[in-house]
C-alpha positions as CSV (number, residue, x, y, z in Angstrom):
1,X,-64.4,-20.6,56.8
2,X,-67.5,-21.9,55.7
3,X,-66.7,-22.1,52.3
4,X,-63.3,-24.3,52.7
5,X,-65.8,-27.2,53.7
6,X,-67.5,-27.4,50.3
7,X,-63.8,-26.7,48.9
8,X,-61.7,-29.6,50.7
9,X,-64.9,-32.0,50.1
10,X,-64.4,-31.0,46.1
11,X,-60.7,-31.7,46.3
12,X,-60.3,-34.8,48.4
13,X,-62.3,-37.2,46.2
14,X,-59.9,-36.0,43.1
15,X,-56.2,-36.1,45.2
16,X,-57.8,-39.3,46.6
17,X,-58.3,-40.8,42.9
18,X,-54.6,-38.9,41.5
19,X,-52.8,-40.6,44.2
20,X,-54.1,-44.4,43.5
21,X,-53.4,-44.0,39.5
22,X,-50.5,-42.9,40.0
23,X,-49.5,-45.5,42.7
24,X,-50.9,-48.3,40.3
25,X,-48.1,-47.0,37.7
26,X,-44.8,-49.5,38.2
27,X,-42.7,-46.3,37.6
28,X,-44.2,-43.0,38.3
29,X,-44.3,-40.2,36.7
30,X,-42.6,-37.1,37.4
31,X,-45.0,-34.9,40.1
32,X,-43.9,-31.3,38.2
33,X,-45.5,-33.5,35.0
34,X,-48.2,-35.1,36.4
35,X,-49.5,-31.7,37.8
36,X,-48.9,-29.6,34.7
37,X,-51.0,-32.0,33.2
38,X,-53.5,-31.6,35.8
39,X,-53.8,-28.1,35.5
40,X,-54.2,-27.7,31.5
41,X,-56.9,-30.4,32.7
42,X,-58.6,-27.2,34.8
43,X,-58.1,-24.8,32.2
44,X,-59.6,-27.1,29.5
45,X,-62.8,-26.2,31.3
46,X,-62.8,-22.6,29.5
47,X,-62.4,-24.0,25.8
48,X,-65.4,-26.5,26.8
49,X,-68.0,-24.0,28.3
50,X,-67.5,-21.9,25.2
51,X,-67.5,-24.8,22.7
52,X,-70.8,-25.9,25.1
53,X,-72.8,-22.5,25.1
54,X,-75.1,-22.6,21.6
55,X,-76.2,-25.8,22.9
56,X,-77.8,-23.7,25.9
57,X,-80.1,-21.9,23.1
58,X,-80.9,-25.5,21.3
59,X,-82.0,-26.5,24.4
60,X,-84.6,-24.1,25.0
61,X,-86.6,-25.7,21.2
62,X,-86.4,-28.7,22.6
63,X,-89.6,-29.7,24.8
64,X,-89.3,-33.9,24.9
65,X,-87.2,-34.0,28.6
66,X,-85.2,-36.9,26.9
67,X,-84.4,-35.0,23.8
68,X,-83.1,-32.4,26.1
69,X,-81.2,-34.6,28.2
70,X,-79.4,-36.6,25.3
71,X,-78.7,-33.6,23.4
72,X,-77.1,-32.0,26.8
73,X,-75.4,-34.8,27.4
74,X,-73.4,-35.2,24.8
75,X,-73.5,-32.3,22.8
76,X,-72.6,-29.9,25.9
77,X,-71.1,-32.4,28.2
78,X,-69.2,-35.4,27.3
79,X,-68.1,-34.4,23.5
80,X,-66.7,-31.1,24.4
81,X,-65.1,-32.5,27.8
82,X,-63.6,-35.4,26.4
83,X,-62.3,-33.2,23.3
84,X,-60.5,-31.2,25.0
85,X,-58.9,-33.6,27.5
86,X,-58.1,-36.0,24.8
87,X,-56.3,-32.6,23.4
88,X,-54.2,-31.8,26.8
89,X,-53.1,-35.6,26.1
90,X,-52.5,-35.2,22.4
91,X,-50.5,-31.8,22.7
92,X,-48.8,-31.9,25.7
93,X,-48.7,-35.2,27.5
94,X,-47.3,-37.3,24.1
95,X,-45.0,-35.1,23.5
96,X,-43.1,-35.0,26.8
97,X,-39.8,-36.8,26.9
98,X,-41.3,-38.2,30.2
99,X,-44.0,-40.1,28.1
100,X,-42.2,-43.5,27.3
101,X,-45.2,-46.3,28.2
102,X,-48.5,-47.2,27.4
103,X,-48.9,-47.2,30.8
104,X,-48.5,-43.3,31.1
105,X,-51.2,-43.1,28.9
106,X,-53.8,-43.7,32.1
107,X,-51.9,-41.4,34.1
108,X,-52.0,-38.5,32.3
109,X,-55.4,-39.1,31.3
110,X,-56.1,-39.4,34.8
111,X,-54.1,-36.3,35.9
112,X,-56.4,-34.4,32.8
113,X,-59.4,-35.6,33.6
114,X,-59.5,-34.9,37.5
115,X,-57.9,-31.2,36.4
116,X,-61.1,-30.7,34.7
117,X,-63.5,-32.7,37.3
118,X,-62.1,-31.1,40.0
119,X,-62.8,-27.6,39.2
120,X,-66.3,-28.5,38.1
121,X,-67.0,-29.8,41.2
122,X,-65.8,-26.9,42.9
123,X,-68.3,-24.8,40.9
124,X,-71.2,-27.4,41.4
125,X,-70.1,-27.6,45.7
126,X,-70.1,-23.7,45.9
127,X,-73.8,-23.7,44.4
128,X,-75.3,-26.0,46.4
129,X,-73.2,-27.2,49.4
130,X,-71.8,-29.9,50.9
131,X,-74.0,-32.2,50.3
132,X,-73.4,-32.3,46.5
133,X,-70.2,-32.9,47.6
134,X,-70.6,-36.3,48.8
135,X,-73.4,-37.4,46.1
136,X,-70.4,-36.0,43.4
137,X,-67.3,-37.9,45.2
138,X,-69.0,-41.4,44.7
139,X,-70.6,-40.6,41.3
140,X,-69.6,-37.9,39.0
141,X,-65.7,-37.6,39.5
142,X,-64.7,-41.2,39.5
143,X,-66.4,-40.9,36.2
144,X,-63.9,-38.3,35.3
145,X,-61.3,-40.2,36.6
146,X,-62.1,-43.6,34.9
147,X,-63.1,-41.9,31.3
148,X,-59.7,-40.3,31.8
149,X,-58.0,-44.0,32.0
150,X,-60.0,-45.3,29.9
151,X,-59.3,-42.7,27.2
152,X,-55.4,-42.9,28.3
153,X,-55.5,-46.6,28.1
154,X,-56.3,-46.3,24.2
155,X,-53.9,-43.1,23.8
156,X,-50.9,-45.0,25.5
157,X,-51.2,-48.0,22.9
158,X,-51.6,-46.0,20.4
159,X,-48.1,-43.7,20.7
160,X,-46.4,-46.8,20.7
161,X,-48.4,-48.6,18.0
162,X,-47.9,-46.6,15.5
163,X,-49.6,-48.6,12.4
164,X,-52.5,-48.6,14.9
165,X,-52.4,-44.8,16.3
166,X,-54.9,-43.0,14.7
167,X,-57.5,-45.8,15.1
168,X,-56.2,-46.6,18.8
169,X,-56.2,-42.7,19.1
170,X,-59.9,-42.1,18.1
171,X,-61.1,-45.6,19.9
172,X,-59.9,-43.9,23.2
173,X,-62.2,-40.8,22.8
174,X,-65.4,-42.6,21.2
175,X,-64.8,-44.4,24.5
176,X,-64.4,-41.9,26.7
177,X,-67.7,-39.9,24.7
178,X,-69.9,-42.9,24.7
179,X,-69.4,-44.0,28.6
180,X,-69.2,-40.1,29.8
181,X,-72.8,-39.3,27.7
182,X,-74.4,-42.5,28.9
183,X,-73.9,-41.5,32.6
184,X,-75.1,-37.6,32.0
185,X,-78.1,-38.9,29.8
186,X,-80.1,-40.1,32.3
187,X,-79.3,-37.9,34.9
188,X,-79.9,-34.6,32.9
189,X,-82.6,-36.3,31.5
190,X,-84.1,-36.6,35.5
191,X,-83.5,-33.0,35.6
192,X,-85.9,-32.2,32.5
193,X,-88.1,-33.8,34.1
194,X,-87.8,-32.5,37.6
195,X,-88.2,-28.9,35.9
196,X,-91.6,-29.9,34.1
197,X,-93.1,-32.0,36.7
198,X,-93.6,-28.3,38.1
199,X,-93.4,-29.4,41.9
200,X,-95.2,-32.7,41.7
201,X,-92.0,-35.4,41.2
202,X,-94.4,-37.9,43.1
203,X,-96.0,-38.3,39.5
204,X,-92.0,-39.2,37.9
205,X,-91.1,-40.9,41.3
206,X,-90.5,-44.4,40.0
207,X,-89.0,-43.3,36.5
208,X,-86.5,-40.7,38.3
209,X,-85.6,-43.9,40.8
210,X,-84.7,-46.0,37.6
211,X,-83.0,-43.4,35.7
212,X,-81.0,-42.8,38.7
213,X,-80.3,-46.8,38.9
214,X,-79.5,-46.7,35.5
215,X,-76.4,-44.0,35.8
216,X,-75.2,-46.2,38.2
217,X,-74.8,-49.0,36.4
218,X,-73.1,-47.2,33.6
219,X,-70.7,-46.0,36.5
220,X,-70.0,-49.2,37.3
221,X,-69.6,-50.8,33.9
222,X,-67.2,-47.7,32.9
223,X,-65.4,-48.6,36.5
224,X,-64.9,-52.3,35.7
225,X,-63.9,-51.6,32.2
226,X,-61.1,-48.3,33.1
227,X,-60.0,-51.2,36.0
228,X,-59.3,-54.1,33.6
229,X,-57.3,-51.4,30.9
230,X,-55.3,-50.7,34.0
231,X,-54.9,-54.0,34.8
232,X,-53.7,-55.2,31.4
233,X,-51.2,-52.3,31.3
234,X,-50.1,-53.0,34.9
235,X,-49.6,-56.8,34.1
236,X,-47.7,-55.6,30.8
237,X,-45.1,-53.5,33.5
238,X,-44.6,-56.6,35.7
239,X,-43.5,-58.7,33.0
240,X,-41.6,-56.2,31.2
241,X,-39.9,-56.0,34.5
242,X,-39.3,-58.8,35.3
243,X,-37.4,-59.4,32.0
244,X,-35.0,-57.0,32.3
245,X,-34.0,-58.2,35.6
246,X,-32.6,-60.9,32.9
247,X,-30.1,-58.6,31.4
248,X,-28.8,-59.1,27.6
249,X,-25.3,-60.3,27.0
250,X,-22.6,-58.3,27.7
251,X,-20.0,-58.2,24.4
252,X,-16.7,-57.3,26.6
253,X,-14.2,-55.2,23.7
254,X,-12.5,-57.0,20.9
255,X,-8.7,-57.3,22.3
256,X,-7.7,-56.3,19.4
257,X,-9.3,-52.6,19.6
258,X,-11.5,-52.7,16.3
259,X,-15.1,-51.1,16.6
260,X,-16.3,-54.4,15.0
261,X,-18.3,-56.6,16.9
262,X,-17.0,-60.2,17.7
263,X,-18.8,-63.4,18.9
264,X,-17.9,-64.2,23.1
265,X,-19.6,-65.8,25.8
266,X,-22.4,-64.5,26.8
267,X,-22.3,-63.1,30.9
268,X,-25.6,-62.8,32.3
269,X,-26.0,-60.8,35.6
270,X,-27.8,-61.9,38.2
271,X,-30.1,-60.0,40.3
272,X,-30.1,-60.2,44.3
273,X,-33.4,-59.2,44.6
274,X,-35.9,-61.1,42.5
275,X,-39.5,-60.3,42.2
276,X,-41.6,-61.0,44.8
277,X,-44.1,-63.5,44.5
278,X,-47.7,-63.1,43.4
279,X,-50.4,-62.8,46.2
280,X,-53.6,-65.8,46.6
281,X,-56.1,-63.9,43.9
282,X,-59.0,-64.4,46.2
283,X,-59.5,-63.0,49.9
284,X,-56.4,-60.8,48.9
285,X,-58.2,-59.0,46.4
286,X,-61.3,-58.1,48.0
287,X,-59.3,-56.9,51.5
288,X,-57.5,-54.5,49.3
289,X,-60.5,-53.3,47.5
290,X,-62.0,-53.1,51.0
291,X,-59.4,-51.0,52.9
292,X,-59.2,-48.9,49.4
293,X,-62.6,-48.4,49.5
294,X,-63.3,-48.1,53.4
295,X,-60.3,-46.0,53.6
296,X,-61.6,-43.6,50.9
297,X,-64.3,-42.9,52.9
298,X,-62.7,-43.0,56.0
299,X,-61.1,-40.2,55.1
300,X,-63.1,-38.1,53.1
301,X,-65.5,-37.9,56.2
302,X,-62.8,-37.3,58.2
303,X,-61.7,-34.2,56.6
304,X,-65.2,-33.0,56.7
305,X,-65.9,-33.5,60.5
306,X,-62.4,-31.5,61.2
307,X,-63.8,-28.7,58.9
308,X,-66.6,-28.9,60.8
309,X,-64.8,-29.1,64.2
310,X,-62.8,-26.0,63.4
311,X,-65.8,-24.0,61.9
312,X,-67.0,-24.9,65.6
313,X,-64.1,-23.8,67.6
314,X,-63.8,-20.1,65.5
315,X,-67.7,-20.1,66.2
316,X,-67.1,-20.7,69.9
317,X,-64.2,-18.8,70.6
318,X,-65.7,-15.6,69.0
319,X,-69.0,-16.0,71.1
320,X,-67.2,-17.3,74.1
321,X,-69.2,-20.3,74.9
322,X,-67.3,-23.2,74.9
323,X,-63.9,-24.0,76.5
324,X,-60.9,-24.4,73.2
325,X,-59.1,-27.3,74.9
326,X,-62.3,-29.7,74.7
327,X,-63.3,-28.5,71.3
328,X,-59.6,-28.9,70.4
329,X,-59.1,-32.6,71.6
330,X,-62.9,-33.2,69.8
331,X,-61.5,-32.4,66.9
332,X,-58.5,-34.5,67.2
333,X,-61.2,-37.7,67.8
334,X,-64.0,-36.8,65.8
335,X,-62.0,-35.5,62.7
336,X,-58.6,-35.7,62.7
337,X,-58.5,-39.6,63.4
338,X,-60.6,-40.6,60.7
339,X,-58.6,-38.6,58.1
340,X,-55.4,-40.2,59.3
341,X,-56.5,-43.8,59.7
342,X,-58.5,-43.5,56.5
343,X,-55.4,-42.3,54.8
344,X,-53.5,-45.3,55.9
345,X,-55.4,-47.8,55.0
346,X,-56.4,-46.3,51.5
347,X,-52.8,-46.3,51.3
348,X,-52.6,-50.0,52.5
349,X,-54.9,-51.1,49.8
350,X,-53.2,-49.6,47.0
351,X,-49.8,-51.6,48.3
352,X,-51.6,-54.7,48.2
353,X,-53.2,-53.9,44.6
354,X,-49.8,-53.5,43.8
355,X,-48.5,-56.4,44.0
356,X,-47.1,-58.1,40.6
């Protein structure tokens, strides 16, 4: 029992981020899809920890802790990763009949990148707890997530540029490389350290504290970049839209019955339900990114306290301390509540993001 609390912290930050992609997209994507791409997503894990491993023996000539960090950054992180995403979206996702935006792009890149993120972070939360798990659900998979729309973003131009793709194509995964290495650099770089500071990190203190700051802002930057791509794309869908609510002529048949075509009035049909208007891009805004992001968290600790709860009712009711009908109605307040209303109002604020 102890070891679904590590498990559901691992998966709720990844379902969390799946389910506001794929609500951002103006026409979603098949679920049977969506999670067939998710789960070539998990097994690209295997290709990457074998295409990873030499670097584990490069590492051990290399004594400068930043040398080590850059070179396992991006030589056994983010270049393999990103590889092998980019090829779950190149050999699977492009391909699909199902594929037929640029906007699809971000979703399946999404769906591929949280595959993969979302079993790494189960391996990393079985090592060392639940603890990692909520340091990892702010910081290291909406990385994932927002390399993976980021990447998509460039991919879903690219199928549908053509004279572009193979620039588009290769833009998307230097993208995805770059941003992905700059976050792991410093971070792996604070673990070099760590290792050689051999028990005194009061000496690194400050450095560790700005390398630290320093993969956040990269976080950010990535976030704010993956969030305007979407954006674009989303805008793209709205007006797209609302075009085709604007239907072409209709050329009735020629009365004589010939297959050639013949000049008539144009008949234009009008639509009953015309698109709503935009929201005030102010206060609007920030209350949805506020329930998206309160409700995120809302419910991610929700779902940890009802772990926790039940953990605590199998405890009690093995040893016979505590009465079930008082541990079962704390669980309903403590845990239970949280998850639900934190649901809700993530769910709230990806309404009001989408919004044309």
């Amino acid at each position: 029992m102890l070891l679904a609390i590590p498990l559901v912290m691992a998966l709720v930050p990844s379902l969390l981020l799946m389910w506001y992609f794929h609500a951002r997209d103006a026409y979603p994507e098949p679920p049977r899809v969506l999670w067939a791409t998710f789960g070539l997503g998990v097994l690209s894990i295997i290709p990457t920890l074998v295409f990873a491993l030499p670097t584990i023996f490069l590492l051990r000539e290399i004594p400068a802790p930043f040398a080590q960090g850059f070179v396992s950054a991006f030589l056994s992180a983010a270049i393999p990763e990103e590889l092998f995403k980019f090829l779950v979206l190149y050999l699977y996702c492009i391909r699909h009949p199902e594929f037929n935006e640029p906007m699809d792009g971000v979703v399946y890149g999404v769906a591929a990148s949280l595959g993969f993120a979302t079993l790494e972070n189960v391996l990393y939360v079985s090592q060392y707890g639940a603890g990692n798990a909520i340091l990892r659900a702010f910081t290291a998979v909406p990385m994932h997530a927002f390399c993976g729309a980021l990447m998509g973003y460039f991919v879903g131009r690219g199928v549908f540029e053509p004279s572009r793709r193979a620039g588009l194509f290769f833009q998307g995964w230097l993208a995805a490389v770059a941003m992905h290495g700059l976050y792991d650099f410093p971070l792996l770089t604070t673990e070099a350290l760590v290792q050689q500071s051999q028990g005194n990190p009061r000496e690194i203190g400050v450095l560790v504290l700005g390398l630290f700051g320093s993969a956040i802002a990269v976080l950010v930057c990535l976030g704010v970049w993956a969030w305007v791509s979407v954006r674009k794309l989303r805008a793209a869908q709205d007006r797209v839209g609302s075009a085709q609510r604007m239907r072409a002529p209709i050329l009735p048949p020629r009365p004589d019955g010939l297959d050639s075509p013949w000049v008539a009035p144009p008949t234009i049909a009008f639509d009953p339900h015309p698109p709503k208007p935009p929201p005030p891009a102010g206060s609007s805004a920030i209350a949805a990114w506020l329930l998206l992001l309160g409700g995120g968290i809302l419910a991610c600790g929700g779902g940890l306290l009802t772990l926790l709860m039940i953990v605590g009712i199998a405890a009690g009711a093995g040893a016979g301390e505590h009465p079930m009908a008082k541990l079962i109605g704390a669980t309903c307040c403590v845990g239970v509540s949280p998850l639900v209303i934190g649901g809700v109002l993530f769910a709230i604020g990806v309404r009001m993001l989408n919004r044309p």
